[in-house]
ZADO-1210 file (C-alpha; in nm, 4 decimals, padded with zeros to 6 digits):
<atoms>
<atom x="-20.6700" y="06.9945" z="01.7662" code="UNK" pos="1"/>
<atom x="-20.3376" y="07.1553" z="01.8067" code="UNK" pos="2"/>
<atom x="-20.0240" y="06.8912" z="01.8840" code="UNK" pos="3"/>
<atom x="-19.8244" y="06.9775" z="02.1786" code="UNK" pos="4"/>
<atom x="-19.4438" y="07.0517" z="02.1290" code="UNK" pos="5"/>
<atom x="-19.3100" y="06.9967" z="02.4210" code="UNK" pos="6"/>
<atom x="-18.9231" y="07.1073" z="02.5314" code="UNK" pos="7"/>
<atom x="-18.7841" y="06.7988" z="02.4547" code="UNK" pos="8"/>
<atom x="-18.8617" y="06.7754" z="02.0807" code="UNK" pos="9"/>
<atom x="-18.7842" y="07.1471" z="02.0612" code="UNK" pos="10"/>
<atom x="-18.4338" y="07.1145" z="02.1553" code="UNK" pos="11"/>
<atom x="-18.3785" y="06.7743" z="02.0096" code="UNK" pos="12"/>
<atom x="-18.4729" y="06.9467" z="01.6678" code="UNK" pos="13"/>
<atom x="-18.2187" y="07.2300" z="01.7419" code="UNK" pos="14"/>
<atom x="-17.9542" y="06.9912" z="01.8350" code="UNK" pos="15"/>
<atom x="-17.9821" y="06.6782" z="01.7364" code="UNK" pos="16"/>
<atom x="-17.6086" y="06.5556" z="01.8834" code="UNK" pos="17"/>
<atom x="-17.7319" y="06.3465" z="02.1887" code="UNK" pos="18"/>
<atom x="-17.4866" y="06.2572" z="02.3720" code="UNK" pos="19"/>
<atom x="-17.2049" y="06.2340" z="02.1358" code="UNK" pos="20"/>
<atom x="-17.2533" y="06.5981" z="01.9339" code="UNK" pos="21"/>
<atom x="-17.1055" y="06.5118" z="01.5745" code="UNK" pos="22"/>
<atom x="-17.1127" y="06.1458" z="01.6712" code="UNK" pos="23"/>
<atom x="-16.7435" y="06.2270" z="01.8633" code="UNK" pos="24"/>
<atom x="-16.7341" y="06.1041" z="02.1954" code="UNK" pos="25"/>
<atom x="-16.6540" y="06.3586" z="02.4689" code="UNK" pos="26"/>
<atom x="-16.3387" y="06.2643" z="02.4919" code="UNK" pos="27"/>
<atom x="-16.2690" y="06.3199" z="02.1042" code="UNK" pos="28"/>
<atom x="-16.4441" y="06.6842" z="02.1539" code="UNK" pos="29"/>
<atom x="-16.1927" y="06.7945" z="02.4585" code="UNK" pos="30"/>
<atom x="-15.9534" y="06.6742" z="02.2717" code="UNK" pos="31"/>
<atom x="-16.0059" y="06.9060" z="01.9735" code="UNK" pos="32"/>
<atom x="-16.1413" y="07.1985" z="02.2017" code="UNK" pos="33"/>
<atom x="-15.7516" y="07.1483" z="02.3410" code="UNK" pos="34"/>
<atom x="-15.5757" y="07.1308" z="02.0017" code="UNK" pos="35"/>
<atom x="-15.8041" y="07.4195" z="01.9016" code="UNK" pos="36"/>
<atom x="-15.6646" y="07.6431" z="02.1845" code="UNK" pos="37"/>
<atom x="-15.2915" y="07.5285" z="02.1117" code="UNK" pos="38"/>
<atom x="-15.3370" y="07.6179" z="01.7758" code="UNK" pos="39"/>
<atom x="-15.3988" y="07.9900" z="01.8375" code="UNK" pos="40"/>
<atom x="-15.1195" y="08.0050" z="02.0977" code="UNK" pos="41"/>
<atom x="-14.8736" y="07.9024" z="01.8113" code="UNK" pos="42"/>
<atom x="-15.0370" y="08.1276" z="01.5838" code="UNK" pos="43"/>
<atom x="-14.9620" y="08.4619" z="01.7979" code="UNK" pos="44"/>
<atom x="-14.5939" y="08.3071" z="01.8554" code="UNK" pos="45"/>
<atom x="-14.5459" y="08.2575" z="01.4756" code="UNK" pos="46"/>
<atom x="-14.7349" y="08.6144" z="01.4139" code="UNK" pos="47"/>
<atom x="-14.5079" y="08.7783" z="01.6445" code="UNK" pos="48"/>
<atom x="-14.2362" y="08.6241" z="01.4756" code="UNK" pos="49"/>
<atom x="-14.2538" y="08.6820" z="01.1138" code="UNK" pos="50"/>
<atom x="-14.4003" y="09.0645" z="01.3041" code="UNK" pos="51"/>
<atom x="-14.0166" y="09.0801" z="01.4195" code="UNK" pos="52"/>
<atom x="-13.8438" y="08.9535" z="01.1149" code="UNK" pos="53"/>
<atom x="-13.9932" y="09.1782" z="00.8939" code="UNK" pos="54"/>
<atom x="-13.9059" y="09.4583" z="01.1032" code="UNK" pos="55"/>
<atom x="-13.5654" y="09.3529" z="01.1087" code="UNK" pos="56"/>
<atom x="-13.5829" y="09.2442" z="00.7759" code="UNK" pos="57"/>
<atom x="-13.2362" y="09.3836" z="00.6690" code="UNK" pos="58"/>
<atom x="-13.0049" y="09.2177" z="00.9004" code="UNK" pos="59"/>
<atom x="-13.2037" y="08.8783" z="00.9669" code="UNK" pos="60"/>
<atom x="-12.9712" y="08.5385" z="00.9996" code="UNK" pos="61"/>
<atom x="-12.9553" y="08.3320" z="00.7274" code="UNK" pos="62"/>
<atom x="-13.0905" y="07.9845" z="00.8062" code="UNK" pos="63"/>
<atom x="-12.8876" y="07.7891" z="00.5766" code="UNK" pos="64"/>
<atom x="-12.5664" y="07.9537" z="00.7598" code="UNK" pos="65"/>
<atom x="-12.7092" y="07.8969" z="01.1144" code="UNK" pos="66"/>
<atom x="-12.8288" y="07.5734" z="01.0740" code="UNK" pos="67"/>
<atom x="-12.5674" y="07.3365" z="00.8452" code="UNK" pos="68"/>
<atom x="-12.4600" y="07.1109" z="01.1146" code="UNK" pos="69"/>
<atom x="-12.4960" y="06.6909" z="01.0418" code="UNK" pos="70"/>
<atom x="-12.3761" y="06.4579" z="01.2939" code="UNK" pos="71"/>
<atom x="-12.0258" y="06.3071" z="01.2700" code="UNK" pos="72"/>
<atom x="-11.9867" y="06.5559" z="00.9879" code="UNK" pos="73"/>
<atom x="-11.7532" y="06.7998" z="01.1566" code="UNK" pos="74"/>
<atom x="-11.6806" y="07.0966" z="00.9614" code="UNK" pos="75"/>
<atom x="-11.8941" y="06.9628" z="00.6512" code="UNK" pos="76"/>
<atom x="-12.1192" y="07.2535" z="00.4948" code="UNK" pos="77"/>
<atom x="-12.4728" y="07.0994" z="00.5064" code="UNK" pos="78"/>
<atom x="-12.7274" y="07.3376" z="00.5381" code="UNK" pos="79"/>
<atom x="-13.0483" y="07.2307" z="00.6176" code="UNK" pos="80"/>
<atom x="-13.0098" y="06.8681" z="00.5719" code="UNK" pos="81"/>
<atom x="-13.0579" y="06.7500" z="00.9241" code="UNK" pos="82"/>
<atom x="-13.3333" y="06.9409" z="00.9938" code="UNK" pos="83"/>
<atom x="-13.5274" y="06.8079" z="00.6659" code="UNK" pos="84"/>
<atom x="-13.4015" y="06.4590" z="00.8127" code="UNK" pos="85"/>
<atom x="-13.5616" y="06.5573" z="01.1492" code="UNK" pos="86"/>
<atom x="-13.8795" y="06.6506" z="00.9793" code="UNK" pos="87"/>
<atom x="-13.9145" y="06.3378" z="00.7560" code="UNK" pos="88"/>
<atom x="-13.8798" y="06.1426" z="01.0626" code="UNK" pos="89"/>
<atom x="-14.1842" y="06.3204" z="01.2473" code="UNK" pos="90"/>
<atom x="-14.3731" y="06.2736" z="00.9794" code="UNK" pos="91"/>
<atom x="-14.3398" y="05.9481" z="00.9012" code="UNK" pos="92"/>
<atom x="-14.4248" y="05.8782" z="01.2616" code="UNK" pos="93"/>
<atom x="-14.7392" y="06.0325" z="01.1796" code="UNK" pos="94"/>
<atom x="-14.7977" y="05.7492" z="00.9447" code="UNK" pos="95"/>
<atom x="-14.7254" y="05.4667" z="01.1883" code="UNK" pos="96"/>
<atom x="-14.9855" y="05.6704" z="01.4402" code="UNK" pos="97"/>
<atom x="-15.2600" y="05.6448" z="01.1428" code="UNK" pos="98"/>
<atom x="-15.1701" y="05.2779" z="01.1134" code="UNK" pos="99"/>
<atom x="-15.1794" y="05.2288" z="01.4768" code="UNK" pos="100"/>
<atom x="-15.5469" y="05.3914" z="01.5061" code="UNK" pos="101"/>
<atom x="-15.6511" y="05.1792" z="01.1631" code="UNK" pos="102"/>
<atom x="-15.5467" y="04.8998" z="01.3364" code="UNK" pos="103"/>
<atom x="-15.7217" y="04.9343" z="01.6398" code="UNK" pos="104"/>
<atom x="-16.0750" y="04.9708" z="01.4732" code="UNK" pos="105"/>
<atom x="-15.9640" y="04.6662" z="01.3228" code="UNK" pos="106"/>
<atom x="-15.9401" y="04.5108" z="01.7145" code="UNK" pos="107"/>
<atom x="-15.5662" y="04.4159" z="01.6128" code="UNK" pos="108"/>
<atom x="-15.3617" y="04.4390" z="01.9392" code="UNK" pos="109"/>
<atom x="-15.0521" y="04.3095" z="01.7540" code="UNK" pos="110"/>
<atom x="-15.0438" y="04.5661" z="01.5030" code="UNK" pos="111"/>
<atom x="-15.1106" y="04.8581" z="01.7566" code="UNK" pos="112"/>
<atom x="-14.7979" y="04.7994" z="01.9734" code="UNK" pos="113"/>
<atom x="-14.5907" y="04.7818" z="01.6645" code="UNK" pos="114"/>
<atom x="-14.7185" y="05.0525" z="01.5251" code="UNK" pos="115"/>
<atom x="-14.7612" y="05.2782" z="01.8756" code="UNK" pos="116"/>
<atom x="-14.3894" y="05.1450" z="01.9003" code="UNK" pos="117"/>
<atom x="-14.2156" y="05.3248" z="01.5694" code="UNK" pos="118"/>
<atom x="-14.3938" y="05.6296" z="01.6386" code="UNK" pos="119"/>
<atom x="-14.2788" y="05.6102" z="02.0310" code="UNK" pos="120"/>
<atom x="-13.9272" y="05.5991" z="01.8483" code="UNK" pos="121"/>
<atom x="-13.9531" y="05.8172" z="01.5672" code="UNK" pos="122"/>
<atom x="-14.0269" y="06.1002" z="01.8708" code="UNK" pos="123"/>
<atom x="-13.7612" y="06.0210" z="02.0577" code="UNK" pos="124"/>
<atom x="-13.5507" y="06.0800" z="01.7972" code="UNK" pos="125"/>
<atom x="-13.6977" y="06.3975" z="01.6861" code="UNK" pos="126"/>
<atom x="-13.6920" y="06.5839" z="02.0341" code="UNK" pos="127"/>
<atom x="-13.3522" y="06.3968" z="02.0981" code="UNK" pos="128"/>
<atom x="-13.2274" y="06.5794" z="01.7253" code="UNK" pos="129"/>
<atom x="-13.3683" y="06.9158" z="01.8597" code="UNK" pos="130"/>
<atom x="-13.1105" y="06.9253" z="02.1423" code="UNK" pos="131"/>
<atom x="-12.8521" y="06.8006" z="01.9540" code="UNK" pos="132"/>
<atom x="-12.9451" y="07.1271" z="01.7311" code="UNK" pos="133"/>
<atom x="-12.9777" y="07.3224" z="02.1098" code="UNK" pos="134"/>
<atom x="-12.6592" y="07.2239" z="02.1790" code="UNK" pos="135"/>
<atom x="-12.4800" y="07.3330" z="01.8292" code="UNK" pos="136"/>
<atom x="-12.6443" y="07.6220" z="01.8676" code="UNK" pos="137"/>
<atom x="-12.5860" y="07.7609" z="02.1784" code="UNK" pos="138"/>
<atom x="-12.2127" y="07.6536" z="02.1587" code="UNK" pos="139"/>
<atom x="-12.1162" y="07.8101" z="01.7874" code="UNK" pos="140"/>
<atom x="-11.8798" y="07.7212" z="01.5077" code="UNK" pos="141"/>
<atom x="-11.6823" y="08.0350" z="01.4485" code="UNK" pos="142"/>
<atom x="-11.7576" y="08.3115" z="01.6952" code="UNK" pos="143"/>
<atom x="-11.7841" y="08.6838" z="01.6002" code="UNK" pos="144"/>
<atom x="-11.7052" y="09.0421" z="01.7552" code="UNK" pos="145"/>
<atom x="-12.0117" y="09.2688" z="01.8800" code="UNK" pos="146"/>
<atom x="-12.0160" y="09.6650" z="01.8511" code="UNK" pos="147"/>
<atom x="-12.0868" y="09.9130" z="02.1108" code="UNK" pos="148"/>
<atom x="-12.4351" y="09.9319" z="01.9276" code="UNK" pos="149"/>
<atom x="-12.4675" y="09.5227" z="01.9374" code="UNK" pos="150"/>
<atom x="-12.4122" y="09.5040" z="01.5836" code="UNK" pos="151"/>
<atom x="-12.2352" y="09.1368" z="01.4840" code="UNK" pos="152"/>
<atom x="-11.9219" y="09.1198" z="01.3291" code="UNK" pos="153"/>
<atom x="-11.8541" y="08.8116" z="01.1356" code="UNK" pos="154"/>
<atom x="-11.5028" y="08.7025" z="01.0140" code="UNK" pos="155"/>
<atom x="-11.4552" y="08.5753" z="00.6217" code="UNK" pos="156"/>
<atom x="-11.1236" y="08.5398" z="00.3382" code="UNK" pos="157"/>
<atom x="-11.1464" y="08.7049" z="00.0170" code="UNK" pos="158"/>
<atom x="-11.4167" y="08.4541" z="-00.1184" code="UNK" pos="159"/>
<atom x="-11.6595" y="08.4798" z="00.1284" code="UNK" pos="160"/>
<atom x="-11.6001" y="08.1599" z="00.3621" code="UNK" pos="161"/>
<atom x="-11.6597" y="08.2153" z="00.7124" code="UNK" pos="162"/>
<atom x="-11.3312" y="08.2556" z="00.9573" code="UNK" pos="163"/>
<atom x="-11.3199" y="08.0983" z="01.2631" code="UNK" pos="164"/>
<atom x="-11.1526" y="08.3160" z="01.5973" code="UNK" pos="165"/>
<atom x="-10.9044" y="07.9980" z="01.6484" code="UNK" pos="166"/>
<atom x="-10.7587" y="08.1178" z="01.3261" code="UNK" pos="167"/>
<atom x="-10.7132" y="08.4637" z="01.3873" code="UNK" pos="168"/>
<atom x="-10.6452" y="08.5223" z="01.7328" code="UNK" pos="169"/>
<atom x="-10.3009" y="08.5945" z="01.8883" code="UNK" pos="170"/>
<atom x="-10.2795" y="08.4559" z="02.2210" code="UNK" pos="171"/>
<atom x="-10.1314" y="08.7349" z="02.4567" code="UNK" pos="172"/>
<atom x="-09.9531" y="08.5343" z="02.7230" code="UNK" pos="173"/>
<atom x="-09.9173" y="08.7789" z="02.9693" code="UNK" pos="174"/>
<atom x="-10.2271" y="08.8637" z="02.9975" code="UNK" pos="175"/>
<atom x="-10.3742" y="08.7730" z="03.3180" code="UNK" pos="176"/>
<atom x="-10.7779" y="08.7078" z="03.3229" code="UNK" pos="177"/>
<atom x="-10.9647" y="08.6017" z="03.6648" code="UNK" pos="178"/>
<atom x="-11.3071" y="08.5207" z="03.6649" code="UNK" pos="179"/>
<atom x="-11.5131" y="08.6275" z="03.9366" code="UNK" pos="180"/>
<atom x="-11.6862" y="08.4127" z="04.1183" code="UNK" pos="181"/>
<atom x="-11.9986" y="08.4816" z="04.4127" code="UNK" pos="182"/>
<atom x="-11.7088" y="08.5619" z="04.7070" code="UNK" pos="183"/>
<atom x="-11.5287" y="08.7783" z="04.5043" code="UNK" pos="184"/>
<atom x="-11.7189" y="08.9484" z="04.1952" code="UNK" pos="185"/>
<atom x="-11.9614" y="09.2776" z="04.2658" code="UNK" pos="186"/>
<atom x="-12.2652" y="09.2049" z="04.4438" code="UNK" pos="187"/>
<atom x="-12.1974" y="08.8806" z="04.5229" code="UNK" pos="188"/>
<atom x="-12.2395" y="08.7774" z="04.1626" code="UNK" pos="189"/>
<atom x="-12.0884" y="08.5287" z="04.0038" code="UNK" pos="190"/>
<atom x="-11.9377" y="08.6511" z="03.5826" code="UNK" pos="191"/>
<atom x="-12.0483" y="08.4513" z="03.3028" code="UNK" pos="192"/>
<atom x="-11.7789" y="08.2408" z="03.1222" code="UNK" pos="193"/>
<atom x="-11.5204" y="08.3939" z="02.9934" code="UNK" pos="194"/>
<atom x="-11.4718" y="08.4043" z="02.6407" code="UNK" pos="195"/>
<atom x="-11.1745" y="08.2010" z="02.4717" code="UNK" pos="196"/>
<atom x="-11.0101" y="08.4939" z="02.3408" code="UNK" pos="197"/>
<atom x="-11.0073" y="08.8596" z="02.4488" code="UNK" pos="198"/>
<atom x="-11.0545" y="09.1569" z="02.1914" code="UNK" pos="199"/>
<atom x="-10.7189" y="09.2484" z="02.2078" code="UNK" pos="200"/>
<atom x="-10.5817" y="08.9068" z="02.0932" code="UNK" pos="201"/>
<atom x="-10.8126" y="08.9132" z="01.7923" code="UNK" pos="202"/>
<atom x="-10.7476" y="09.2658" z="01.6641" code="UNK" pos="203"/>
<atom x="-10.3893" y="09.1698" z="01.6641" code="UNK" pos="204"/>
<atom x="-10.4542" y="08.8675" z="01.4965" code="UNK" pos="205"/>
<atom x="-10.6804" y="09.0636" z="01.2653" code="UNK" pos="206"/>
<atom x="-10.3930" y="09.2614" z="01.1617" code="UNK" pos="207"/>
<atom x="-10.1711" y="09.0150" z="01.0991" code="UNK" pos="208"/>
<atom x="-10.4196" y="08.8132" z="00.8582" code="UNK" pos="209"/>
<atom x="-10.4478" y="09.0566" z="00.5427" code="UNK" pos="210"/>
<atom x="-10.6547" y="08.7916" z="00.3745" code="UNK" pos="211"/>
<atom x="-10.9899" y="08.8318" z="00.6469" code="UNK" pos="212"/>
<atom x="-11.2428" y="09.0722" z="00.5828" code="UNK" pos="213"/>
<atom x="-11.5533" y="09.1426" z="00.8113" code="UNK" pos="214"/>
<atom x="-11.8994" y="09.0658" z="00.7180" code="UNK" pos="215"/>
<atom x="-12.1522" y="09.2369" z="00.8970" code="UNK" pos="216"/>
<atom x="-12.5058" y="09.1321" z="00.9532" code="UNK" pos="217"/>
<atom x="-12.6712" y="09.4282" z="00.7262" code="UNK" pos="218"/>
<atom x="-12.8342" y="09.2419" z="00.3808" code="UNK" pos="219"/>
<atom x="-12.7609" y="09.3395" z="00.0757" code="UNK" pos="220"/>
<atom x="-13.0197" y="09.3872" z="-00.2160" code="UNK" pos="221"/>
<atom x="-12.8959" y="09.0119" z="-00.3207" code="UNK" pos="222"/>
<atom x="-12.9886" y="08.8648" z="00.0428" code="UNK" pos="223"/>
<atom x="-12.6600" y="08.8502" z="00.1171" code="UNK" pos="224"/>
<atom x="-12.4755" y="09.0185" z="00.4422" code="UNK" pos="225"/>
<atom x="-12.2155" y="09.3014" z="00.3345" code="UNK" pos="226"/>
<atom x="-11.8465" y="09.2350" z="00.3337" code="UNK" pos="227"/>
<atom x="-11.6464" y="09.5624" z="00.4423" code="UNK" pos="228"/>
<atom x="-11.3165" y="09.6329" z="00.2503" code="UNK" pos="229"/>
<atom x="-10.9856" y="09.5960" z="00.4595" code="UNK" pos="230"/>
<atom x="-10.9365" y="09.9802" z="00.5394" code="UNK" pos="231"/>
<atom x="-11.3407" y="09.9372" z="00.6700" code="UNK" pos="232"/>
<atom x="-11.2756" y="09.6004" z="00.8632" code="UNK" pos="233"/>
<atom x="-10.9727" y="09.7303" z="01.0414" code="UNK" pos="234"/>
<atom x="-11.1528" y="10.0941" z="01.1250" code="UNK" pos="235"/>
<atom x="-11.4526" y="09.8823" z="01.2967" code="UNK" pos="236"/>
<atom x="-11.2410" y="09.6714" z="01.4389" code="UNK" pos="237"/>
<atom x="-11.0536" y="09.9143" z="01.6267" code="UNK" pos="238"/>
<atom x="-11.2839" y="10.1661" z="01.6750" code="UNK" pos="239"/>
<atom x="-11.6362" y="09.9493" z="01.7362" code="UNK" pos="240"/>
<atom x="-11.5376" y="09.6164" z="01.8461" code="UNK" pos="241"/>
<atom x="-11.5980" y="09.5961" z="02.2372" code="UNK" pos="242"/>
<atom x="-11.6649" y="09.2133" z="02.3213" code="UNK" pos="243"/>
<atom x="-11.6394" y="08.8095" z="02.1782" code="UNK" pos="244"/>
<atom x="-11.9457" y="08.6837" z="02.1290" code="UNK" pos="245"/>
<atom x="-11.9266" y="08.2904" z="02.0977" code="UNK" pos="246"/>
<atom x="-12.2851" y="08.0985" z="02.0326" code="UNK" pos="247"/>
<atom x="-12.6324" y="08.2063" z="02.1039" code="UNK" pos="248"/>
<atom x="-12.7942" y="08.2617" z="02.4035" code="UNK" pos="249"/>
<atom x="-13.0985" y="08.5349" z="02.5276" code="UNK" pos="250"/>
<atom x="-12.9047" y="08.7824" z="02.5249" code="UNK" pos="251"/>
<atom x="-12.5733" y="08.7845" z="02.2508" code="UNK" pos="252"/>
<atom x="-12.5602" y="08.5703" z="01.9730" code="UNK" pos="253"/>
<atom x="-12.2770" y="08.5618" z="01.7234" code="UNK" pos="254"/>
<atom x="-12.4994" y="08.4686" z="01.3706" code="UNK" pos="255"/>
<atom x="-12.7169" y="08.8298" z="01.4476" code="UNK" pos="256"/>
<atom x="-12.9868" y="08.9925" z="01.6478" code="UNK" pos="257"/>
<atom x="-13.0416" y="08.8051" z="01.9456" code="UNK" pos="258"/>
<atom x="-13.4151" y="08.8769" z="01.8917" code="UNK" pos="259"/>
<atom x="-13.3807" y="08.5161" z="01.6580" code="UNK" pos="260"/>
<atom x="-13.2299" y="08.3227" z="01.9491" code="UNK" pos="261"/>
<atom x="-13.4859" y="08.4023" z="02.1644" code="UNK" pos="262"/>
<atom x="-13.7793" y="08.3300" z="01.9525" code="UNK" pos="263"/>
<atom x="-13.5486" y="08.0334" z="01.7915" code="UNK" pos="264"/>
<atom x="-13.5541" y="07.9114" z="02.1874" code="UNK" pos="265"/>
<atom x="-13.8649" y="08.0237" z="02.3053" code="UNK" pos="266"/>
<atom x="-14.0803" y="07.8775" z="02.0343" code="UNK" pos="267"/>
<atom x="-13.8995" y="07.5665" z="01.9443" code="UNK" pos="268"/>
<atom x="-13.8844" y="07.4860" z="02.3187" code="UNK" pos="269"/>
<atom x="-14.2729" y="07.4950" z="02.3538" code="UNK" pos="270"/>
<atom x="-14.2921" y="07.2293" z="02.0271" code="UNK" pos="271"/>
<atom x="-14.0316" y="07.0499" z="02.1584" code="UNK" pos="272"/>
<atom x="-14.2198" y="07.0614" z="02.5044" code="UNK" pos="273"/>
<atom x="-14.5341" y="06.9121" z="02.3224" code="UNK" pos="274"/>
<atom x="-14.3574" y="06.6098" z="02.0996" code="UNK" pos="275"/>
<atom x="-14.1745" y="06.5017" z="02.5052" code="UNK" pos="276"/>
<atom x="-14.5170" y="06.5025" z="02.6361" code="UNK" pos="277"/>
<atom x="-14.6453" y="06.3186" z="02.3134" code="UNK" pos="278"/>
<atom x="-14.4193" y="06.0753" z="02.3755" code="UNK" pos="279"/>
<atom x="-14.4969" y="06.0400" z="02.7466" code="UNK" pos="280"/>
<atom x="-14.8360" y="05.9713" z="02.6720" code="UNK" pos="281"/>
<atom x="-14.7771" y="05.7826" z="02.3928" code="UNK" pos="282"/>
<atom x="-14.5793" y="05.5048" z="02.6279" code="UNK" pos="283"/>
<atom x="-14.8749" y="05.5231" z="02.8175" code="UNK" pos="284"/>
<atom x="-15.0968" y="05.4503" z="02.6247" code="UNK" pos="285"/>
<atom x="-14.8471" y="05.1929" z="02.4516" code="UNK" pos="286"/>
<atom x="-14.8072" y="05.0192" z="02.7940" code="UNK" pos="287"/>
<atom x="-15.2026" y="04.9583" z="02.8119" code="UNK" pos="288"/>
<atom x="-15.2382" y="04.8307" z="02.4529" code="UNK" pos="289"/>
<atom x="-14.9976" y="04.5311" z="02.5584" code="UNK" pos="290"/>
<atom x="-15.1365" y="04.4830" z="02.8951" code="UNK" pos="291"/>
<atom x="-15.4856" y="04.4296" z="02.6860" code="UNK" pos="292"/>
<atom x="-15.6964" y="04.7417" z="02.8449" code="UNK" pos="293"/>
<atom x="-15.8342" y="04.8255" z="02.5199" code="UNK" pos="294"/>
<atom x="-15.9131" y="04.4918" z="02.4143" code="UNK" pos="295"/>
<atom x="-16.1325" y="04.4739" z="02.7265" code="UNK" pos="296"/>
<atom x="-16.3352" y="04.7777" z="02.6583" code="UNK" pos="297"/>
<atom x="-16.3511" y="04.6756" z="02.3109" code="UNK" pos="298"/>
<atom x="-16.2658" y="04.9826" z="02.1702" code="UNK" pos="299"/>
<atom x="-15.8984" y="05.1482" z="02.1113" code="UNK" pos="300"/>
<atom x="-16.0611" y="05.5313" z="02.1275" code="UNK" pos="301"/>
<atom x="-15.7855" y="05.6344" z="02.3717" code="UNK" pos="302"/>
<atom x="-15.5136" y="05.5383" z="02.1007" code="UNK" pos="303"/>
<atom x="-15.7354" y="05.7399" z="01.8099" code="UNK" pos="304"/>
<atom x="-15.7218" y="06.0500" z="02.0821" code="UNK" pos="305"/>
<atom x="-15.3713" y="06.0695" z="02.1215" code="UNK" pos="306"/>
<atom x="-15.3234" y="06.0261" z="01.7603" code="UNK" pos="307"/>
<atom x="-15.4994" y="06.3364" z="01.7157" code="UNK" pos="308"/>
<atom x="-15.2600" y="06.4763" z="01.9253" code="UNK" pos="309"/>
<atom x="-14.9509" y="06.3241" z="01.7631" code="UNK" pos="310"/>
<atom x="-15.1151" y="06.4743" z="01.4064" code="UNK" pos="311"/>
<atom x="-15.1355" y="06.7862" z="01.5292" code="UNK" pos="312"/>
<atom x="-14.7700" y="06.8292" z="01.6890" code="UNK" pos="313"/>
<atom x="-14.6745" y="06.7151" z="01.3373" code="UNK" pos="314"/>
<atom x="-14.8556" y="06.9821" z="01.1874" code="UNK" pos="315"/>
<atom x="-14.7473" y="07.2966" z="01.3686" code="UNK" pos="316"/>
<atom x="-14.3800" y="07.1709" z="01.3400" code="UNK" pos="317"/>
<atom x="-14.4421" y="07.1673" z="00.9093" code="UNK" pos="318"/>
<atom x="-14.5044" y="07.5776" z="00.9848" code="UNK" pos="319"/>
<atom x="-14.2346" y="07.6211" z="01.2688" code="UNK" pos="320"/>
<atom x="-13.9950" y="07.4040" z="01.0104" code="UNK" pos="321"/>
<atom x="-14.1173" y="07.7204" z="00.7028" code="UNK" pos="322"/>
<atom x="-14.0948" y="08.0130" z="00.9017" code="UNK" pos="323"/>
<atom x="-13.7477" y="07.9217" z="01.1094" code="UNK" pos="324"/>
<atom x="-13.5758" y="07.7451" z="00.8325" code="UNK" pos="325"/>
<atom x="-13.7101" y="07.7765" z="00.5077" code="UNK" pos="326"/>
<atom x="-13.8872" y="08.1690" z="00.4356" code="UNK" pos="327"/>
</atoms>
């Protein structure tokens, strides 16, 4: 006689999961359906990035010129070293989250909130460094000239060092420059700010200062940008030079194409926009371990779930942190 299979042992067989499918809760599973999803959205960011750099391959910034900034270190060359501080400090709040989820299988409220507590801090100072790097960013160290074509002209002496406008410029005191505001400019429109220096000012500075070359932002077969000879610089000057172009923004930016600025923007925004939100939650959840929620439900599953989270923040900023600042 024949045994009966019914439905229920069929699909039990093909299954097997229950309830909890890979013995995750559903919680756990959302939560790395989620991370899944974010993953591929920073994939086709990065894709379309290195997509653009390659294309403009030849006249690229340099990161260790763009970013060599340290705080209270005004004028110091340090490339790169804040933003491998940065990074060390993410990651090692990644550690403190793996202690904080170790301790709470352990049932150790004590150890969670000090743990949940360094990586709470070790965030905050991460998203609060990557506005400090905003900020030095958008605002510039040396300024440049742009071309008719929006080609970036950089200013450097005879061995290379960069050359700030302050120290070429010839202020032109007659000169009388009004900015238009929404009552008076076209359209009803108000101008952006005004530059600090006008183009006139600097090519007579320029010519003045035999010492300064221009750099532009084409490569060389070394990987460094070309330096024009003086009969060159003063010819491009004159004949190319149309605006001042002081910072970054969407639109001009003085270190090269301002196709960097906006990914540089658009894509370290949306991290930074994750790590503020990691830390939201994080305080959340931080708030509950003290008031004892956890140790109620006898389980600290909510703390593991935002760890994986936290982890995986930490892990998309390791690529960001290769393609923006080290490749």
């Amino acid at each position: 006689m024949e045994t009966a299979v019914t439905k229920t042992d069929t699909e039990d067989k093909i299954w097997g999961g229950g309830n909890q499918p890979l013995k995750a809760s559903y919680g756990k599973m959302m939560m790395w359906f989620f991370i899944l999803s974010d993953a591929l959205t920073f994939s086709g960011f990065l894709a379309a990035y290195g997509f653009s750099r390659f294309k403009f391959i030849d006249s690229w910034p340099i990161a260790d010129e763009v970013f060599n900034h340290f705080p209270f270190l005004h004028g110091v060359d340090a490339p790169m070293y804040y933003v491998a501080l940065m990074t060390f400090i993410l990651i090692f709040s990644s550690v403190t989250m793996v202690l904080a989820v170790d301790a709470g299988h352990q049932m150790k409220q004590k150890k969670v909130i000090i743990y949940m507590f360094w990586t709470i801090i070790g965030g905050l100072i991460f998203v609060g460094s990557q506005a400090w790097e905003w900020k030095n960013f958008i605002k510039g160290e040396y300024g440049a000239v742009e071309t008719r074509g929006g080609q970036i002209l950089q200013f450097v002496d005879t061995e290379g060092h960069r050359v700030g406008l302050e120290e070429i410029a010839i202020l032109n005191s007659n000169s009388d420059r009004v900015q238009h505001d929404e009552k008076s400019g076209i359209w009803y429109k108000s101008e952006p700010t005004l530059p600090t220096y006008t183009i006139d000012e600097i090519r007579a500075g320029f010519a003045k200062k035999t010492d300064v070359l221009i750099r532009t932002q084409t490569l060389t077969a070394e990987g460094e940008k070309t330096i024009l000879s003086r009969e060159e610089s003063l010819r491009r000057l004159q004949n190319d030079a149309i605006g001042i172009v002081e910072g970054a923004n969407l639109r001009h930016n003085e270190y090269g194409t301002p196709l960097f600025a906006n990914f540089f923007f658009f894509i370290t925004g949306f991290h930074g926009f994750h790590v503020f939100s990691g830390v939201i939650i994080n305080i959340i959840i931080f708030i509950n371990v003290i008031l004892g929620t956890y140790e109620r439900r006898k389980n600290y599953e909510m703390v593991e779930k935002v760890g994986l989270y936290w982890h995986f923040v930490d892990l998309v900023w390791v690529f960001v942190f290769t393609f923006f600042y080290l490749v």
